[in-house]
C-alpha positions in Angstrom: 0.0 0.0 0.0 1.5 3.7 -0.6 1.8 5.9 1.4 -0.1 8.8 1.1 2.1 12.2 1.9 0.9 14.6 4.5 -0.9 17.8 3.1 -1.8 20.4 5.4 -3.0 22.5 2.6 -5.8 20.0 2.0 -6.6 20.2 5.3 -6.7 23.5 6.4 -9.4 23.2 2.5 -11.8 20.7 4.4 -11.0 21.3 8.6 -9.1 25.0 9.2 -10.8 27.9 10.2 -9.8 31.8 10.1 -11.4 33.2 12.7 -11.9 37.0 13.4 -14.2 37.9 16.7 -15.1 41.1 18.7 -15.0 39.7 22.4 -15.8 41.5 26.1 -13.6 40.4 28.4 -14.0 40.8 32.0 -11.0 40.5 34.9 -13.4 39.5 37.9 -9.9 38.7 40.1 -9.2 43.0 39.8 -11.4 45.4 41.6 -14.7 46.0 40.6 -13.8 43.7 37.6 -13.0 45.8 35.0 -14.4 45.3 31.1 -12.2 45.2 28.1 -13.2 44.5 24.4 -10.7 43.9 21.6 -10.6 41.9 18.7 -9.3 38.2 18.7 -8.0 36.4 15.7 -7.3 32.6 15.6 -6.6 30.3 12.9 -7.8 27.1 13.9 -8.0 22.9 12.5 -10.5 21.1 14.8 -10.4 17.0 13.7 -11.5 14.1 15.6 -9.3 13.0 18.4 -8.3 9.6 16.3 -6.6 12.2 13.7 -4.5 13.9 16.3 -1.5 13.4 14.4 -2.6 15.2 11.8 -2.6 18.4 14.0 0.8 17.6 14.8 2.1 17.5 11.8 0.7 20.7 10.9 1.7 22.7 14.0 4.9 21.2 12.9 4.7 22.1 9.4 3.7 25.8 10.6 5.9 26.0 13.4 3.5 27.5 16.0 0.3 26.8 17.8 -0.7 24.3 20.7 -2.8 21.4 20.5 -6.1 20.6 22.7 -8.6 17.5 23.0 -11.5 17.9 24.4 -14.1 14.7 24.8 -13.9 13.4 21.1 -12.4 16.5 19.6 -8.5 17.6 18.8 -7.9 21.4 17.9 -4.9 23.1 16.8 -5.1 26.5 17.7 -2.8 29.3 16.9 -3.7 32.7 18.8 -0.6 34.7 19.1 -0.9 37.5 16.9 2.8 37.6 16.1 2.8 33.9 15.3 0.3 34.3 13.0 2.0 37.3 11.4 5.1 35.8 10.9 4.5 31.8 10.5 0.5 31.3 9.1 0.5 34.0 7.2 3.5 33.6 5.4 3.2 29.8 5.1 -0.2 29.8 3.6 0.8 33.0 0.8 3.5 30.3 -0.2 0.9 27.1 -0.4 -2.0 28.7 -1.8 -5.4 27.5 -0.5 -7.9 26.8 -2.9 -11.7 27.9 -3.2 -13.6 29.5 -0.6 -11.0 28.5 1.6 -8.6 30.9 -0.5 -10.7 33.5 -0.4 -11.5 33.6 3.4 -7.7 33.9 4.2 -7.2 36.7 1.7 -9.7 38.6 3.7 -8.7 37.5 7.3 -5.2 38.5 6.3 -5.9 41.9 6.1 -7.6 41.7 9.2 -4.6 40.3 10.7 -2.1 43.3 9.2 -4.7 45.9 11.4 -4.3 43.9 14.5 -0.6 43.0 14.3 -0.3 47.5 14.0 -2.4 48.1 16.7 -0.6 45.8 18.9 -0.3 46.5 22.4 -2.6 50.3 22.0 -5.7 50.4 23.7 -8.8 49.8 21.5 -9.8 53.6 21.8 -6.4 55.0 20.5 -7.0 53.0 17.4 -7.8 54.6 14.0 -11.1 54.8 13.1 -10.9 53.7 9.7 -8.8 50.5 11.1 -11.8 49.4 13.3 -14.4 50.3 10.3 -12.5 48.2 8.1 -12.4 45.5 11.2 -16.1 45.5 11.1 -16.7 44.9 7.7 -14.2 41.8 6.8 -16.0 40.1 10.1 -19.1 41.0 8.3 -17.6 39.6 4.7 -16.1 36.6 6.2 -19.1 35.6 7.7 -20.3 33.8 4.1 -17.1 31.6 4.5 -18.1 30.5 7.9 -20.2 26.7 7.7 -22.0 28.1 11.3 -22.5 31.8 10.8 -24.0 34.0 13.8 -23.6 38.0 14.6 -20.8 38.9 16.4 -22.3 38.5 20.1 -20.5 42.3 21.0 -20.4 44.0 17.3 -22.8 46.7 17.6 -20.1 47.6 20.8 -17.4 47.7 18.2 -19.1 50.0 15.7 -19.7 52.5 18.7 -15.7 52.9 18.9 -15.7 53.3 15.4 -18.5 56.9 15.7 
């Protein structure tokens, strides 16, 4: 039997997700438990835990992101912006995606370039334009998403954008 070589490309196509959120945070353990919103971006393969290697390989492949099972499920998750900058980005504009796939990183890339800049600022001392701009590719990347709901805390993000 041959051996069929490992493609993370083909699975990133049918099991990876680019993920672009608006989230509320709240630090209950500080005084009067302060809220914080900012923007969160993931790239993500979920697979079933029998396929775990397959998230190994990739993380490998990528060189980033850590690896989770929960009941039935694996997940490679990579969350840190700068390892998403500098390793998923760049490894997934040298193996191209194809399809819908293709077109959902093109547009969470540029969502990604806004975050990376704003690094480290406080939501409010970002430019307007950059958070419009955030609003509208999670708006156009919804139609790539196979479970599509609003953005739970959106309408808080377009107030920082007035």
């Amino acid at each position: 039997m041959k051996k069929e070589k490992f493609n993370i490309v083909n699975l990133v196509n049918n099991s990876g997700c680019f993920d672009l959120q608006f989230r509320k945070d709240t630090r209950h353990k500080r005084t009067n438990s302060p809220t914080y919103y900012r923007w969160k971006i993931q790239f993500v393969i979920t697979l079933p835990k029998l396929e775990i290697e397959a998230l190994k390989k990739a993380a490998s492949l990528i060189s980033c992101g850590n690896i989770t099972v929960t009941g039935n499920q694996a997940r490679l998750s990579v969350q840190n912006i700068d390892e998403i900058y500098e390793a998923v980005i760049p490894y997934f504009k040298k193996n191209l995606l194809a399809g819908e796939k293709k077109k959902d990183f093109s547009i969470w890339q540029k969502a990604v370039e806004i975050v990376y800049k704003n690094k480290g600022k406080k939501i409010t001392t970002w430019e307007k334009s950059d958070l419009s701009s955030l609003i509208e590719i999670h708006k156009l990347s919804a139609k790539y998403k196979g479970r599509t709901h609003s953005g739970k805390w959106i309408n808080m993000a377009r107030t920082l954008t007035r």
